[in-house]
Structures are given as C-alpha cells and as structure tokens.
N, C-alpha and C positions, 0 to 999 in steps of 0.2 A: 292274141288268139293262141293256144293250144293248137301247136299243128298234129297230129295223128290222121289215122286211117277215117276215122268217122268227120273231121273239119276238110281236109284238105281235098274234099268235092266241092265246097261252096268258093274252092279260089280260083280266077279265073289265069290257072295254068294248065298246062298240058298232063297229064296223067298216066299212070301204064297203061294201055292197050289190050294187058293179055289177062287172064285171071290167076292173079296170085297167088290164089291157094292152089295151082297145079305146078306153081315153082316147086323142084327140091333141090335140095340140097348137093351141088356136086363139087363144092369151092370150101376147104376151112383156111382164112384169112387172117393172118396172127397181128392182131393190131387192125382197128380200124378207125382212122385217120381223116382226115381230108383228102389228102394225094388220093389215097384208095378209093375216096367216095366219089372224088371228082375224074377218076380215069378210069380204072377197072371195072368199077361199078355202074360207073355211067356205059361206058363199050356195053357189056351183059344186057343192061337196061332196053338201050336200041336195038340189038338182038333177038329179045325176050320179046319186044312191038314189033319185028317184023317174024312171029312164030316161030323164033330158032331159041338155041340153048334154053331152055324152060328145066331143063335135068341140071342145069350149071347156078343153081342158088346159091349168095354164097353168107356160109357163119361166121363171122364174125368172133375170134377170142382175143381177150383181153388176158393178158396172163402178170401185166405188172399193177403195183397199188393205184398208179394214176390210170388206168383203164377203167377205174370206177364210175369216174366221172362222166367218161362218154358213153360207157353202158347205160346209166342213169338217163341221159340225156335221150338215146334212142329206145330206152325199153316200153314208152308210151306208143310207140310209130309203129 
C-alpha cells in the first residue's frame, strides 16, 4: 500500500486530531532523519492534538546529495 494522505484513513491507526492545513511553518529542520521523525516530530505531533504549537510546522531541508533519497520518499505524504 502507498501510504500518503488519501490511504492512510483506511488504516486502523490513530491519526492527527488537528486540521493540518492550519499547520505553519515555524521549525526549518536541516536533515530529516528518523531521530528527528521519532522525537521532535513526534513531541509537536502531540502538541499539535491537544490544540497547542499549530504556528511550530516544521520544513524539513535536505542540503546533501543523499537527502535525495528521503525527500523522494516523503514528497508523496
């Protein structure tokens, strides 16, 4: 399965809470990793479901050749 925004309602997991198009941007994140997805990202996440930091979205840059790769990988989600 293609996991993105339009699959990942029919999985029986828990989801965001808040409406994500009122996320912005208040985080540019150099490199994004696992560490980052599974700590930083995750904290904001919980935050973001109980109506706090929604202005703390955070961008994600890649600025070496292998950052390709995990760009590639989230630019469908």
């Amino acid at each position: 399965m293609q996991l993105d925004a339009t699959t990942v309602g029919s999985l029986d997991i828990p989801g965001p809470a808040y409406d994500r198009s009122q996320v912005t941007t208040g985080i540019v994140h150099f490199g994004v990793g696992g560490f980052h997805r599974a700590h930083q990202a995750m904290y904001l996440d919980q935050l973001m479901n109980e109506g706090k930091a929604l202005d703390f979205g955070i961008c994600g840059v890649g600025v070496m050749p292998f950052d390709l790769k995990m760009r590639d990988a989230l630019v469908s989600q």
